[in-house]
Structure formats: C-alpha cells, structure tokens
C-alpha positions as CSV (number, residue, x, y, z in Angstrom):
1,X,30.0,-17.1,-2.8
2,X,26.8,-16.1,-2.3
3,X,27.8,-13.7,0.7
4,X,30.4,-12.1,-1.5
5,X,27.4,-11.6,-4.5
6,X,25.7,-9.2,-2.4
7,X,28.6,-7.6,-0.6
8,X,29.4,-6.0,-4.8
9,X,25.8,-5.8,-5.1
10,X,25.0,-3.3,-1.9
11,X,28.5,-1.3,-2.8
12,X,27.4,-0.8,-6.5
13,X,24.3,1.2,-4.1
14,X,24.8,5.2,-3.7
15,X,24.1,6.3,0.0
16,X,20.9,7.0,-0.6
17,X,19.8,3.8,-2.5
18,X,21.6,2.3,0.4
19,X,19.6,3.8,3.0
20,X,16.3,2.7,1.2
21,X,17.3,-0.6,0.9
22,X,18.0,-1.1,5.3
23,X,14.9,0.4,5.0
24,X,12.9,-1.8,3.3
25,X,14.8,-4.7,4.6
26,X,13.4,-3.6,7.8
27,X,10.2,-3.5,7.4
28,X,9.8,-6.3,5.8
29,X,6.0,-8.4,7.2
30,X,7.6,-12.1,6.6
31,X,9.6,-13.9,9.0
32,X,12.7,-14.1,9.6
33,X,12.5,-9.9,10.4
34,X,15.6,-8.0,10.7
35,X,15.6,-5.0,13.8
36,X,16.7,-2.0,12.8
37,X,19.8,-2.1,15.3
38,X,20.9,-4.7,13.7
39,X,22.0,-2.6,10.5
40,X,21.3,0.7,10.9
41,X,24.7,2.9,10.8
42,X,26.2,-0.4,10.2
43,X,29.2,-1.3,7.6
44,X,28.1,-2.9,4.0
45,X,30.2,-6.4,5.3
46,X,27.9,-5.9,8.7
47,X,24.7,-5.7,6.8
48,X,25.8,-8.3,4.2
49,X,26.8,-10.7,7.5
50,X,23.5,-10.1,9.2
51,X,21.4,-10.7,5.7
52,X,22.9,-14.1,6.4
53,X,22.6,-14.8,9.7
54,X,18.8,-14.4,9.2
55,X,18.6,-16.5,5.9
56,X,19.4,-19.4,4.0
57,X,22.1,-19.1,1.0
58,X,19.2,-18.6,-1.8
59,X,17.1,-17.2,0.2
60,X,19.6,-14.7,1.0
61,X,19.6,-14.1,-2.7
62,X,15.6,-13.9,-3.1
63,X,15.4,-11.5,-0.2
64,X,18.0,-9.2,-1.6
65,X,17.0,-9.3,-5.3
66,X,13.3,-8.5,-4.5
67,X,14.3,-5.2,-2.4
68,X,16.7,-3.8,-5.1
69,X,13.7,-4.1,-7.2
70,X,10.8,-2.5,-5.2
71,X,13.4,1.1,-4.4
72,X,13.9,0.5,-8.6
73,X,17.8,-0.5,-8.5
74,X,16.5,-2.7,-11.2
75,X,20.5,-3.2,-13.2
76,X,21.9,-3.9,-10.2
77,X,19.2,-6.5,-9.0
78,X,19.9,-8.4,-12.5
79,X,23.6,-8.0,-12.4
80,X,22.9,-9.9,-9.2
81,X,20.9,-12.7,-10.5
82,X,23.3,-12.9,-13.7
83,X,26.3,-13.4,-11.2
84,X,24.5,-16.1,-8.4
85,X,23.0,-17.6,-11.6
86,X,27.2,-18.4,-12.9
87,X,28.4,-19.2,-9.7
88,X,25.6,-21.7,-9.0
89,X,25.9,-23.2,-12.2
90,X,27.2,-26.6,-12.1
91,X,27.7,-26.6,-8.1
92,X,24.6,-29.4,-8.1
93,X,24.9,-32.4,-6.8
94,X,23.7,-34.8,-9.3
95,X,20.4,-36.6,-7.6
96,X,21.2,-40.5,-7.2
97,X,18.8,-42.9,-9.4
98,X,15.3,-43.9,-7.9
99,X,15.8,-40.8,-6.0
100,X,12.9,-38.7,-5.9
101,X,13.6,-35.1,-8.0
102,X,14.3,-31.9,-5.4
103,X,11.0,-29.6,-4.9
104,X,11.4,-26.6,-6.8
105,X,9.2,-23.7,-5.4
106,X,7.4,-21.8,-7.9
107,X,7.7,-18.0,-6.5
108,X,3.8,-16.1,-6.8
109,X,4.1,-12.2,-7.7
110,X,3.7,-10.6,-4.2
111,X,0.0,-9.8,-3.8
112,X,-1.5,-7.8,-6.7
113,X,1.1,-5.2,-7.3
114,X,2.2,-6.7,-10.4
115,X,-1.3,-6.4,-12.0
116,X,-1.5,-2.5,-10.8
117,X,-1.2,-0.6,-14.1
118,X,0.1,2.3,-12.1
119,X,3.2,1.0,-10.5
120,X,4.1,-1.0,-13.6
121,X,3.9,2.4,-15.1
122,X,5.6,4.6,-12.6
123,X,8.9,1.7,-12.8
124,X,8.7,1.4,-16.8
125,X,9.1,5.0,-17.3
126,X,11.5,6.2,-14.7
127,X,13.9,8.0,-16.7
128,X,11.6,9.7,-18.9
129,X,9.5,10.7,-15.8
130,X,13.0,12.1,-14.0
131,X,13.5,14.2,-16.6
132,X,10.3,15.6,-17.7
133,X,8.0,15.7,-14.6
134,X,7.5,19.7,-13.3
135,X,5.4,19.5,-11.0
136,X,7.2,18.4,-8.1
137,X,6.3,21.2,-5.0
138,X,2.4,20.1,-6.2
139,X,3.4,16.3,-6.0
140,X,5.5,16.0,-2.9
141,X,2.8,18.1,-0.9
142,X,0.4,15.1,-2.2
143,X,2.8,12.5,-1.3
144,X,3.1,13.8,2.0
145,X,-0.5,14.5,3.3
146,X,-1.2,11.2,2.1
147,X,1.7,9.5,4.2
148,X,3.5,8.1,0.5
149,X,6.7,10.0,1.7
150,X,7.9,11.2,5.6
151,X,9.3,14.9,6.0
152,X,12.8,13.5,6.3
153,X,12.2,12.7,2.8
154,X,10.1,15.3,1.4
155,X,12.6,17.9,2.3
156,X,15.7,16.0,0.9
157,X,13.4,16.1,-2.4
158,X,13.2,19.9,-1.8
159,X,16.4,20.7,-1.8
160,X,17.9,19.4,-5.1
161,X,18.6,22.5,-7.5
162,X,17.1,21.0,-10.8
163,X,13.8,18.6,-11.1
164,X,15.4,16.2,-12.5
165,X,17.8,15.7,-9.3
166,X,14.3,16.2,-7.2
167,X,12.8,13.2,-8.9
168,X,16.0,11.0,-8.7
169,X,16.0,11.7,-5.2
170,X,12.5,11.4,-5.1
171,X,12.4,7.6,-6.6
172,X,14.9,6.6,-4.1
173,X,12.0,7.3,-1.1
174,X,9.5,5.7,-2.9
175,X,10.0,2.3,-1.3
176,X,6.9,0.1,-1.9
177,X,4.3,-0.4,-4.3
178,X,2.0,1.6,-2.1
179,X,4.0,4.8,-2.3
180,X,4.5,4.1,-6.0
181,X,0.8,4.1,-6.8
182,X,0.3,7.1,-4.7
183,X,3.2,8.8,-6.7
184,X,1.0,7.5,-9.9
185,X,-2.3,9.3,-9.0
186,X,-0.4,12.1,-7.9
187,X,0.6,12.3,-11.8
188,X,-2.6,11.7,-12.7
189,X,-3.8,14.6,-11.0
190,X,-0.5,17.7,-11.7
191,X,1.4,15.7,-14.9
192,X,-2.3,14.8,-16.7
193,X,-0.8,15.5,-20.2
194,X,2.7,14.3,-20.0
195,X,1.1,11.0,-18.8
196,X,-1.3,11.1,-22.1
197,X,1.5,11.2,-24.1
198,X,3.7,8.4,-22.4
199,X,0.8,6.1,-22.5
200,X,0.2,6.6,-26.2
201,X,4.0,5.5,-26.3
C-alpha cells in the first residue's frame, strides 16, 4: 500500500520537480544512501521499487515526504501523508495485555533550518515571490558565483520567456535549505523593497 502511495505521489511530479527530487534523494548524508545509477534515467515504478529496497515501509514514507518538502512540492507531500495516514489507519495490531506499549520515535527538525527566518520565508511566500520578483539576471549571477545553483540550472532559469516562469523554474533547483537561504540574501540584496513589504504582511 505504501509502495503504491508514492508511485501517485512521484507521478503527480512535473519532469522537473522529478528530477530534483532523484536529486535530492541522492545526496542524501544518512544511511541507507541511494547511487545515482540506481535511479537516474530510471522509470517512476523503478525509482518507487528502489525507494524500497533501501527502506523500511514508513520509513519509506518519512524519506519521501521530507524531500517533496525541501524542493517545496509541499500539496503533494501532504496529499501523501493524508493518504498513508487512511491506509494505515486501523491496520494495528492491537498490543496484548502486560505487553509493554511500542516505542514511538519522536522526529527532531533537521538541524537548525527550521529556526532560519530566511528559508521559512523564501517557502512561505513562494507564489507571491514567483510572481513579483524582477530581478532574476542579478539573482541567478549571485546564486551561481556562490555555488546555490550549477550552470545546468542557471541556464534553464535563463531561458524561460516571463519571470514568473524563471522563478518557477528557478524554485525547482533550489534543493536544500542552503540554496534557499542563499536565494534569501540574494533578495535581500536586488528585491530589498518587495521584501519590506512582504514582511510587513
């Protein structure tokens, strides 16, 4: 059931949003890693089949929730958790008495990021940053001499015809809190009034 979950969960993904997300998946620090072989020009049933192989059932879940969230595919990330949530509901086994109660880990935010005012702000605001940001040849020059974005990236960015399509395109290469916070002071520096008026907001 699980296994099925994230199949409809990595086909609700554009190609894009797709890519970012092997991406991510791959360079991921904790263990069990996945190789880049191992999924890259692969099939969504071949990436959902190797997401298992490496993981446990829920863990499976975890893993895959917490990447659609860090490249921002935030509805599809809780249309997830709804969905394993419903499926899982009920399928407990009912603990024996005198039996001791199942360990429930309590899951920490992931280092600091959640306390960084700058990533919180650069997720909370998307869409009103997508469409109002101008800025963008000043920005993706910044992103890129600091190493938030690779040229691969930065050029896809450049090619879009509106800003609006740069900066969708843009938030699908901004993979990790690092890049986000870059992307942040980045505002700071060529969007310093539009930012005024969205924190006042």
């Amino acid at each position: 059931m699980a296994k099925k979950a994230i199949h409809a969960a990595l086909n609700d993904l554009s190609k894009r949003e797709l890519e970012a997300f092997c991406s991510f998946l791959i360079d991921r620090k904790e263990e069990p890693r996945i190789r880049r072989n191992a999924i890259e020009d692969k099939s969504i049933i071949q990436i959902t089949d190797k997401i298992f192989s490496a993981f446990t059932e829920n863990r499976a879940i975890d893993v895959v929730v917490d990447i659609l969230k860090e490249i921002d595919c935030n509805e599809v990330a809780k249309e997830l958790e709804e969905s394993w949530a419903k499926q899982s509901k009920g399928t407990t086994a009912p603990i024996p008495p005198g039996a001791p109660a199942p360990h429930v880990e309590v899951r920490e935010p992931k280092g600091a990021a959640a306390s960084v005012p700058g990533i919180a702000f650069v997720k909370q605001h998307r869409t009103k940053l997508i469409d109002r940001v101008t800025a963008i040849s000043s920005i993706l020059d910044m992103l890129l001499e600091n190493g938030a974005i690779k040229h691969e990236a930065y050029s896809m960015v450049r090619i879009k015809p509106t800003n609006p399509e740069k900066m969708r395109e843009l938030y699908v290469y901004l993979q990790n809190d690092k890049a986000k916070q870059m992307f942040y002071e980045a505002l700071e520096e060529h969007e310093e009034f539009l930012l005024e008026e969205l924190h006042v907001k």
